[in-house]
C-alpha positions in Angstrom: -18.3 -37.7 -21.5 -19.5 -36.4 -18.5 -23.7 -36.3 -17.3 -25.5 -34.2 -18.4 -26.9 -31.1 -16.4 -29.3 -33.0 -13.8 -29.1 -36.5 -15.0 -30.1 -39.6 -12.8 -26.1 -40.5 -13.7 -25.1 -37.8 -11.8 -24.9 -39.7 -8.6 -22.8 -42.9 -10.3 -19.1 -43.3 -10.8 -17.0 -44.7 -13.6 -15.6 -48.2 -12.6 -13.3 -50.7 -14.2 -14.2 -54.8 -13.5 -11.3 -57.0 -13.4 -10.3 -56.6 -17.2 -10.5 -52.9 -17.6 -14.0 -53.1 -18.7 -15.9 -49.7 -17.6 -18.7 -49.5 -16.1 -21.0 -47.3 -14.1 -21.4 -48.1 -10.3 -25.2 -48.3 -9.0 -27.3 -45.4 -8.7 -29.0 -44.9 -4.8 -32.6 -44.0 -5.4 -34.3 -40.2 -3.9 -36.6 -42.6 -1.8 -39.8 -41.5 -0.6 -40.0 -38.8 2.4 -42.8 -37.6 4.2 -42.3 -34.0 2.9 -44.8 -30.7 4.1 -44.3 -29.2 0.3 -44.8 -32.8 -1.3 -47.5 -32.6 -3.9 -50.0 -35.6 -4.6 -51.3 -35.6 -8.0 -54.3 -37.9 -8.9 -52.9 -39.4 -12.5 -55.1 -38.4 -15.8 -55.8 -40.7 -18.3 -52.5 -40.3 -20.9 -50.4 -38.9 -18.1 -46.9 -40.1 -18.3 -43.7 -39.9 -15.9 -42.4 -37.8 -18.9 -45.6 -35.8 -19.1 -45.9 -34.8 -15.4 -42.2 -33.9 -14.8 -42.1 -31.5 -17.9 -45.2 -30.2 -15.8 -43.6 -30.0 -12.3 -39.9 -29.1 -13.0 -40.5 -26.7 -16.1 -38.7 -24.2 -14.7 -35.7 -26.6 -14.9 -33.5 -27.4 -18.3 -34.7 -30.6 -19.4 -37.8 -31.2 -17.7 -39.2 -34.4 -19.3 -35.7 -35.6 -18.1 -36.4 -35.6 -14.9 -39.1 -38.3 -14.6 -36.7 -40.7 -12.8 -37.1 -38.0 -9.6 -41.1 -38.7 -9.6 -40.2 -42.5 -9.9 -37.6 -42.4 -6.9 -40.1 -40.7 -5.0 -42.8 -43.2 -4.7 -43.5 -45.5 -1.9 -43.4 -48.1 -4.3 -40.2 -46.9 -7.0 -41.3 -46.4 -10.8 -37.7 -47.4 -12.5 -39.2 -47.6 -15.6 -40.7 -44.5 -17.1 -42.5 -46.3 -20.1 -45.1 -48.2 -17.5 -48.8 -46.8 -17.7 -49.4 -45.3 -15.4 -52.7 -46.2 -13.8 -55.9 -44.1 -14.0 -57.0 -42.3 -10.8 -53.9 -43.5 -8.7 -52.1 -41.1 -6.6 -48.7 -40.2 -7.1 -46.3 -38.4 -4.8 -44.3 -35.0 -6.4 -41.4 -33.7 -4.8 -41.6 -30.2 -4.9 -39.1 -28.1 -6.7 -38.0 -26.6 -4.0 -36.6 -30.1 -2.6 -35.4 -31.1 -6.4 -33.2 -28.5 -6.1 -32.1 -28.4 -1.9 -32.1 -32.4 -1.8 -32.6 -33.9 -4.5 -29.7 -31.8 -6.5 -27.2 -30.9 -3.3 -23.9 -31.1 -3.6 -23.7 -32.8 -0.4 -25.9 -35.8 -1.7 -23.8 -35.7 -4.7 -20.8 -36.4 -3.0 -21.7 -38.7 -0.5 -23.6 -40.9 -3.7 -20.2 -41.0 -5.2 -17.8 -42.0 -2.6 
């Protein structure tokens, strides 16, 4: 079964170890950028990975999904969306508009998969 629309899996390939196992090749993290459009969002109590990418990417299918884009994104990486999040600390959004140019291009993609 293929990914699903905008999934983290996306960028990974189906591989086979030396008995025909399958298995899915490593992932390459959206690291951090120094972006003009980059939001910084000062984390509420009860806020969530989850919580603030169905915020930020509601306009896309799945938002809640998406968390693992806020987690790449930080100058320290979040890999696992089910860590508190910490009162007061600052996080780093990507905005949409570089979701869907960067984060989402084909390009990237392609060049993830090879």
């Amino acid at each position: 079964m293929p990914p699903r629309l905008n999934s983290r899996y996306t960028f990974c390939t189906a591989q086979a170890d030396a008995n025909g196992n399958l298995f899915l090749s490593e992932r390459e993290p959206f690291v951090y950028q120094a972006l003009s459009d980059n939001i910084l969002h000062t984390v509420a109590k009860g806020e969530t990975l989850y919580t603030l990418a169905a915020r930020y990417y509601s306009a896309l299918s799945r938002p809640a999904g998406l968390w693992w884009i806020i987690g790449d994104f930080q100058p320290d990486p979040i890999f696992d969306p089910t860590v508190a999040l910490e009162e007061n600390s600052l996080l780093v959004i990507p905005s949409l508009q570089t979701v869907l140019s960067l984060v989402f291009s084909e390009d990237r993609r392609i060049q993830e998969t090879v």
